[in-house]
Each structure stands twice: as structure tokens, then as C-alpha cells.
N, C-alpha and C positions, 0 to 999 in steps of 0.2 A: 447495053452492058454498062451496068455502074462503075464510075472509075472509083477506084482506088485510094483514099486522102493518104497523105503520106505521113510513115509515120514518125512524128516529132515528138522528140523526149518530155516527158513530162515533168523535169527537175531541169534547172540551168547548169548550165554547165560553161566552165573556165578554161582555159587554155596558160601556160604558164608560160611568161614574157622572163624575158634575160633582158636584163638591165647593163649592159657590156660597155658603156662609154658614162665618164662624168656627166653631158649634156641631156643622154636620157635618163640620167638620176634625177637632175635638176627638174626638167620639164615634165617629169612624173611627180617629184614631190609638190611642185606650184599646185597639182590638182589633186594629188591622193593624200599628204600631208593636211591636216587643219593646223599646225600651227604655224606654217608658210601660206594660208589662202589671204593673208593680205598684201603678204608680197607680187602677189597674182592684179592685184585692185592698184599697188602703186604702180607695177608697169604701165596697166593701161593706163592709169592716168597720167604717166610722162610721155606714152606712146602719143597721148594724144593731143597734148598743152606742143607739143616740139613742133610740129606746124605752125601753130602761132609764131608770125611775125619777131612780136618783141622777145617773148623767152626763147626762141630762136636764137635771137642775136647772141647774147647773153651766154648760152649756156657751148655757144659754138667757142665763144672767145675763151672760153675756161678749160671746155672738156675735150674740143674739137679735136686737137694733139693727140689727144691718148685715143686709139681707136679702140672700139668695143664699149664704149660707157654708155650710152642710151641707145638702143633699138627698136626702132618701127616693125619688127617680124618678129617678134616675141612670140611666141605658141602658149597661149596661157588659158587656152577654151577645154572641156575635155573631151567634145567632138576631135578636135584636131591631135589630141592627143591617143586620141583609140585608132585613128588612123595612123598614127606612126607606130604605135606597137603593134597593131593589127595590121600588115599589109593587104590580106585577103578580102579585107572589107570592102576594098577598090570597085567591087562590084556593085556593090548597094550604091555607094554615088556615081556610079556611071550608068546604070539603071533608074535612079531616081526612090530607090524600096527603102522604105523602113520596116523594121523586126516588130512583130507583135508586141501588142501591150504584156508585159509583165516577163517578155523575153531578154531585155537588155539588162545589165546586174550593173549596178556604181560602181565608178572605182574603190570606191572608201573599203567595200565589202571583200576586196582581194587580200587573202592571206600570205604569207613570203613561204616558198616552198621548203622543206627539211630538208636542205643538203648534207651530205653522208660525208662527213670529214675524214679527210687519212691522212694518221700520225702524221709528224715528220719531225725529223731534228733540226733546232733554230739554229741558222748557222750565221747571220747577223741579228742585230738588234737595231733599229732604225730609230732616231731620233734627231726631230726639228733642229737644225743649229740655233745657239741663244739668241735672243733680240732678231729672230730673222722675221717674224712678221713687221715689227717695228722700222727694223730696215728695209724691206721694201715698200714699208708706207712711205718711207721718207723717198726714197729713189721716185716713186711715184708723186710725190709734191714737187721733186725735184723737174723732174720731165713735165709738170703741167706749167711749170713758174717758164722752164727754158722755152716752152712752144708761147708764151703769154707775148702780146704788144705790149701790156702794162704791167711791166716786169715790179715794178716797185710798188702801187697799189694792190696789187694782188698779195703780194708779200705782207703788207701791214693788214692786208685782209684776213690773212691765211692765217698769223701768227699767234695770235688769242685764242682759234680753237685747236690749230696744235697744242698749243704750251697743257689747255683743257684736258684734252683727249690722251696725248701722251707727254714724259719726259723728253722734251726737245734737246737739252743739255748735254743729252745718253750719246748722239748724233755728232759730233760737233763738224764734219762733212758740210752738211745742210747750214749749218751757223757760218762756217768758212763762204760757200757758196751765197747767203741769202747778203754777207757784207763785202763779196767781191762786189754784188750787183749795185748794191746802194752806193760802193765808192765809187762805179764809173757813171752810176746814173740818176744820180740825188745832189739836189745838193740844197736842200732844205734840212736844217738842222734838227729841227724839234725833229723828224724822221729818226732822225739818228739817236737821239733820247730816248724816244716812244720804243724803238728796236732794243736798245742796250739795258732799259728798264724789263724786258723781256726776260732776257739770258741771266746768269750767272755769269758776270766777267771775273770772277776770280778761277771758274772750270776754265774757260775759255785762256785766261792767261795762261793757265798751268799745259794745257794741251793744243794752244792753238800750235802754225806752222813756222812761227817766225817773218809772217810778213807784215815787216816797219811802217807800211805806207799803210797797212788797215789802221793798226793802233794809233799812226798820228791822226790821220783821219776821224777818229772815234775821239780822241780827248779834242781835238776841235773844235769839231760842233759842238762837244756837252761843257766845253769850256766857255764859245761863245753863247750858248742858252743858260748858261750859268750853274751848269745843272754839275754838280761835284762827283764825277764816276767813282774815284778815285777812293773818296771817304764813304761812299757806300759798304764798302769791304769791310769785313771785321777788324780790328786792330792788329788780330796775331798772323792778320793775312796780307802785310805790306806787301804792293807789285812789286817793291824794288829789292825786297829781299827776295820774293818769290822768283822774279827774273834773274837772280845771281846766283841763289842756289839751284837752280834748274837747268843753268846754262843757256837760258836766254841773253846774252849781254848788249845788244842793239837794244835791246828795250829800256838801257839805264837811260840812256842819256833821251828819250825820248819821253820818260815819265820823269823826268827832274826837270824838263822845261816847266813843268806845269804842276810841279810838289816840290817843295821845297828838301826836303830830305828823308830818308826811309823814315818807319816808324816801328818801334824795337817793344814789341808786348815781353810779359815776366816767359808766355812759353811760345815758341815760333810755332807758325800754321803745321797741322798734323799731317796735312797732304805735302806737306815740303818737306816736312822731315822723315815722312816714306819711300820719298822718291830720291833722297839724298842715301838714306840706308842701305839703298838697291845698288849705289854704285862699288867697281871695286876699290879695295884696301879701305874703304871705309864700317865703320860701326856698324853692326846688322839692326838692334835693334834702337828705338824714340830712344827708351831710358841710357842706352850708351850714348848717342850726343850729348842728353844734356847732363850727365853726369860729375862732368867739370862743373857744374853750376849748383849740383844737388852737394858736390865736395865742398864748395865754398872758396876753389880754387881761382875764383874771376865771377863777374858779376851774367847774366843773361844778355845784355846787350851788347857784352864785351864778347863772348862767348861767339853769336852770332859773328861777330864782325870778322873771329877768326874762322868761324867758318868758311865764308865767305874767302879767304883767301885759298884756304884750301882747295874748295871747291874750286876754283880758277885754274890751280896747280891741276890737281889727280884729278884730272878731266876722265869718263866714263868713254864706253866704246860706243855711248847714244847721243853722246854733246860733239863726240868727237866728230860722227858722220853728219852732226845739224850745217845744215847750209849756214857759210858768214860766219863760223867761229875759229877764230885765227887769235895768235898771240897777243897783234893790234888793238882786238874787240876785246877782248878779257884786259888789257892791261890799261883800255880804254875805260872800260870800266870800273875798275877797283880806283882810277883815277880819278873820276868823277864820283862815288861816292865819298871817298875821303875829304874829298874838298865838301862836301855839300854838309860835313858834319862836325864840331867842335872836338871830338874822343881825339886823346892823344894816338900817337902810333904805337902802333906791336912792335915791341923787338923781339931779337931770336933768343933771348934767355926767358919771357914773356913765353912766347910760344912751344921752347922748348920742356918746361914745366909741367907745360897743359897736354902738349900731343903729344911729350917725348914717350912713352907707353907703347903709344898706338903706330907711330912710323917711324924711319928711319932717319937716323940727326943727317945724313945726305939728302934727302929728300926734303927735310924741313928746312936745312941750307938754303937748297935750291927753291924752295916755293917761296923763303922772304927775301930770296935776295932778289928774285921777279917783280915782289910786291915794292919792297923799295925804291927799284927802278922805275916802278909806275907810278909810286907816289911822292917820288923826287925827295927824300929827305935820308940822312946819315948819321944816327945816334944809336948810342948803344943803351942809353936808357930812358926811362917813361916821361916825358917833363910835356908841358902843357904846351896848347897851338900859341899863335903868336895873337897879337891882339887885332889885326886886321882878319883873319881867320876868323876869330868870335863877331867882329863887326859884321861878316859877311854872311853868315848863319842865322843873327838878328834881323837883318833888312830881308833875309828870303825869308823867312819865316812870316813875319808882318804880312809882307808883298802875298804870300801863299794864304792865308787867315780869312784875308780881302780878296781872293780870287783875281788878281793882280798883276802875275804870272803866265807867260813872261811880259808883256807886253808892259807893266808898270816898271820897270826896270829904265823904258827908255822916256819915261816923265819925269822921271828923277833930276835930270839937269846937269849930270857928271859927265865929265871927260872920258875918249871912248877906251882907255885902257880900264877904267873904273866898272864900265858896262861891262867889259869883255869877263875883268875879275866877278861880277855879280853873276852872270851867267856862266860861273864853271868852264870859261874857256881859258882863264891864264891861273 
């Protein structure tokens, strides 16, 4: 009796696989995708260099931390891959069989099934939150820097193909964290140059958190490498006005050791006069600030200074919550700018002129009779500073030209109430 051959289709025939998790999207594209099959050739080749010894080391100290970045079981063959969508196949390798010649089809040659959609009413609409990829790059630089032994090489490693790749500035999280690390654990200065020529210190001023011990830190070094942070910044982007109009006031007396005195451009920085806009009972829009100056009412520099007090006074509900800003700190302030500058003082008929418009003559009472009290003097009209006042303006000035400051102050040779006057403490 002749057996039987069985009978086998004579067309190939597919089966339709469900793709139901991210992982077997992935591990179907490596092999069914051609425009990912070199993604497939870089695994192995990191599958297989990660044994070696030295890039071993190397790539343990960098990536070790973060789990999941290089894998030895990567699935990237497409035998292993017919096995995972075919579970049925189990038999052939447990039997040892292979399918006839011209019985196995390529993946390449699988078409995606027609699924049968039904209507429905959209009842969200789903969208990425802004800069969230961006942010969790940086979260992820962050967690590779915190798990690093060489917190500070890594860092000056890192920071050139950041700044490359993306806006770092966008961040300032990461700029806050990468200058906590350098200040407990550097203390090589050109570091700290190579870092600050990096950033934008003038974003960083305007939005850092307020802490004193970075910023003195940061003019430091760049003062003892010689390197002038300070005059980097545009002209109409003085720190020291930007720190008074902002309600940073701990940052005067720590950028006057090391500048001689603000620097007063024809129109003040755009980003300072937006942020001052925002707060309230002040002018909404740039051209009402400086509107007194467009009238012919007072000169720009002048303009500014009375800003400055104001802002001191009608403090905002975001200066008000900033850590360290107290009566002391603002009165501290307006104290040490005045001295550090030849303009005579505001009076309140000066001031009343200019703001009486816009606030209330009690409130403008009240915000120069603060200023007065901060800047120790009692006149009711304009008249010029005294002549050791201009003396004192001159020698910081020189001292600041020559990068000098502060430290030339005590080569001078004067008696120590003379120091203490050159240095804005008497």
C-alpha cells in the first residue's frame, strides 16, 4: 500500500502577528525596517567591544549608573526574532527540522493587516509638554554627572556637546547643579572660566536662585585668571542694575567689590525692563518706563537710578517671597550704589515730577524717605556730591580699568578709615 505524501499548499502562506507592546515594535523594526538595519550592526558591535577590558572600564564609569544603556541580549538576528512572534515554531528547534527550500517568506515581504476602524468622538487631545524632551535629556545628564567619581571632568567633558546639541541656557536647573559641583569641588580657576565662557551669565543672572557664595565664587576665579566676566555682558545689560531691578539686592555689594560702579547704556537691558513691567502698580508696557526720558523730563541715567528706588519700595509678590530680601538688604543696597557713583541725590520734588502721574504722593513720601535714610543725606534740593565723594569714584574707577579691585585698594598705602571709605563700607 502506497502511503499517501501529504498535502502541502502550494502558495505560502502568513499568519498575522499583533505587535502589542513597544519592545516587540522595536525588535521587529531592527529586522523588518531597512532604514533601522544599521541600528541592528551598532548593537552588535557594542555587544561585543563591552567585554573588552579597557572600554569596559570606561564606559562602566559613565553609563554604569543609568541602567538599561548597553545590552549583551539584544535580539537582533531574524531567526530569533520568528521565534518570538511565532511561538509554534518551538518544534522545529526542538526537533532539529528545517522548512523546505522556498517554504520560509522574509520578513521584509509582510504586509501590515487592514484594520477596520470605528468612528469615535475625540474626547482629549494629547500633546508632548513644551521642552519635555529637552528636559529629560538634561535630568538624564544630570543622573549620569550625580552617579560619576569624576564629577568635574565629566562636567567640562560633557559641556561642549551639550551647549552643541541643545540650548543649555533653556535649563538653568543643570547650570545651577553643574556650579554647585564645581564650587564644593574645583578649585582650579581656569575651570571655572572654560565653564562661565560656556553659559550666558547675563540669563543666569537674571534667573539664577540667589545664592551669594556661587556668584562670589564665579568672579573669583575669573578675576584671578584675569578674565573680566563682568565686561563681557552688553553695556545695556549692567549686573548691577540688573540685580536692583530684579530684586536680587545681595548681589550689589558682591559685584562692586570687583566693578567699580554700575554702567548706565542710553536704553536699560529689554529683559529687565519686562520683568520690571510685570510687577504690580507698575507701568505695563518698555515705552512707559522710559517715557520720562522720551519727555525730556530727566536724562536715562537719571531715569534708571530712580527706578531703582522704586523698585526697592513697591517690591512685587516674587521679590517679596525671594529668600534674604528684607528692609536691611534693599537699604543695603541703594547704599552702596550711591556711594560707588558721583550723580547727585533725588529729591522728592525731583521725584514727584517724574512719577507723580503714576503713584500716589503717600507712597512716593514713603519710598524717599526709605531712600534717604539709606543714603544718609537731608536736602531738599539738587546740588553736587562733595569732593571726597568724586575723589572716591576716580581711584575705583582706575583701580577697576586695571583689574585691581579689590585687592589694589590695600597697596595703596592709606590709613584704614581711607580703605574702609574706598571700599563702600564708610
Amino acid at each position: 500500500m502506497a502511503l499517501r505524501e501529504p498535502d502541502f499548499p502550494r502558495r505560502s502562506q502568513h499568519i498575522d502577528v499583533e505587535l502589542m507592546d513597544a519592545e516587540s515594535i522595536v525588535k521587529c523594526c531592527f529586522v523588518v525596517q531597512k532604514s533601522v538595519t544599521y541600528l541592528d550592526l551598532s548593537v552588535s558591535y557594542h555587544s561585543t567591544l563591552i567585554k573588552k577590558k579597557g572600554l569596559e572600564r570606561c564606559l562602566t564609569e559613565i553609563f554604569a549608573p543609568v541602567p538599561g544603556v548597553l545590552s549583551t541580549f539584544f535580539i537582533c538576528t531574524k531567526e530569533q526574532l520568528r521565534r518570538i512572534l511565532a511561538p509554534d515554531r518551538k518544534i522545529l528547534y526542538l526537533y532539529h527540522l528545517d522548512l523546505p527550500n522556498g517554504r520560509e517568506r522574509t520578513l521584509r515581504q509582510g504586509r501590515p493587516q487592514n484594520l477596520s476602524l470605528i468612528s469615535c468622538s475625540k474626547v482629549y487631545s494629547l500633546r508632548p509638554f513644551p521642552c519635555l524632551y529637552k528636559r529629560n535629556f538634561y535630568r538624564y545628564i544630570q543622573e549620569v554627572v550625580h552617579h560619576s567619581k569624576q564629577k568635574v571632568a565629566l562636567i567640562m567633558r560633557l559641556l561642549k556637546p551639550i551647549k552643541s546639541v541643545v540650548f543649555i541656557n533653556e535649563y538653568y536647573v543643570l547650570i545651577h547643579y553643574f556650579l554647585e559641583i564645581l564650587y564644593s569641588r574645583c578649585t582650579d580657576s581656569n575651570i571655572f572660566v572654560n565653564f562661565m565662557s560656556q553659559i550666558d551669565f547675563r540669563e543666569w543672572l537674571l534667573y539664577h536662585t540667589g545664592r551669594r557664595y556661587i556668584l562670589e565664587s564665579i568672579l573669583f576665579h575669573c578675576h584671578k585668571c584675569k578674565y573680566d566676566l563682568l565686561e563681557q555682558m552688553p553695556f545695556c545689560c549692567d549686573p548691577i542694575n540688573i540685580s536692583m531691578l530684579t530684586g536680587r539686592f545681595d548681589n550689589v555689594a558682591v559685584l562692586l567689590r570687583y566693578r567699580d560702579a554700575p554702567r548706565f547704556a542710553m536704553f536699560p537691558c529689554k529683559d529687565t525692563l519686562e520683568k520690571l513691567s510685570r510687577r504690580p502698580r507698575n507701568p505695563r508696557t518698555r515705552e512707559e518706563l522710559l517715557q520720562p526720558a522720551f519727555e525730556g523730563l530727566l536724562s536715562s541715567r537719571r531715569l534708571l537710578l530712580l527706578l531703582q528706588i522704586i523698585c526697592s519700595f513697591f517690591e512685587g509678590p516674587c521679590i517679596r517671597n525671594m529668600r534674604g530680601v528684607t528692609h536691611a538688604t534693599r537699604s543695603e543696597a541703594l547704599r552702596l550704589v550711591w556711594r560707588s557713583i558721583p550723580d547727585p541725590y533725588i529729591t522728592f520734588d525731583e521725584m514727584t515730577r517724574v512719577c507723580g502721574r503714576r503713584y500716589r504722593i503717600t507712597n512716593l513720601r514713603n519710598a524717599h524717605y526709605t531712600y534717604r535714610k539709606a543714603v544718609v543725606f537731608d536736602s531738599y534740593f539738587i546740588q553736587p556730591r562733595t569732593l571726597r565723594q568724586y575723589c572716591r569714584t576716580t581711584i575705583r574707577k582706575s583701580l577697576s580699568d586695571n583689574h585691581k579691585l579689590p585687592e589694589g585698594v590695600d597697596h595703596l598705602g592709606l590709613p584704614t578709615d581711607m580703605k574702609l571709605f574706598l571700599n563702600l563700607l564708610l
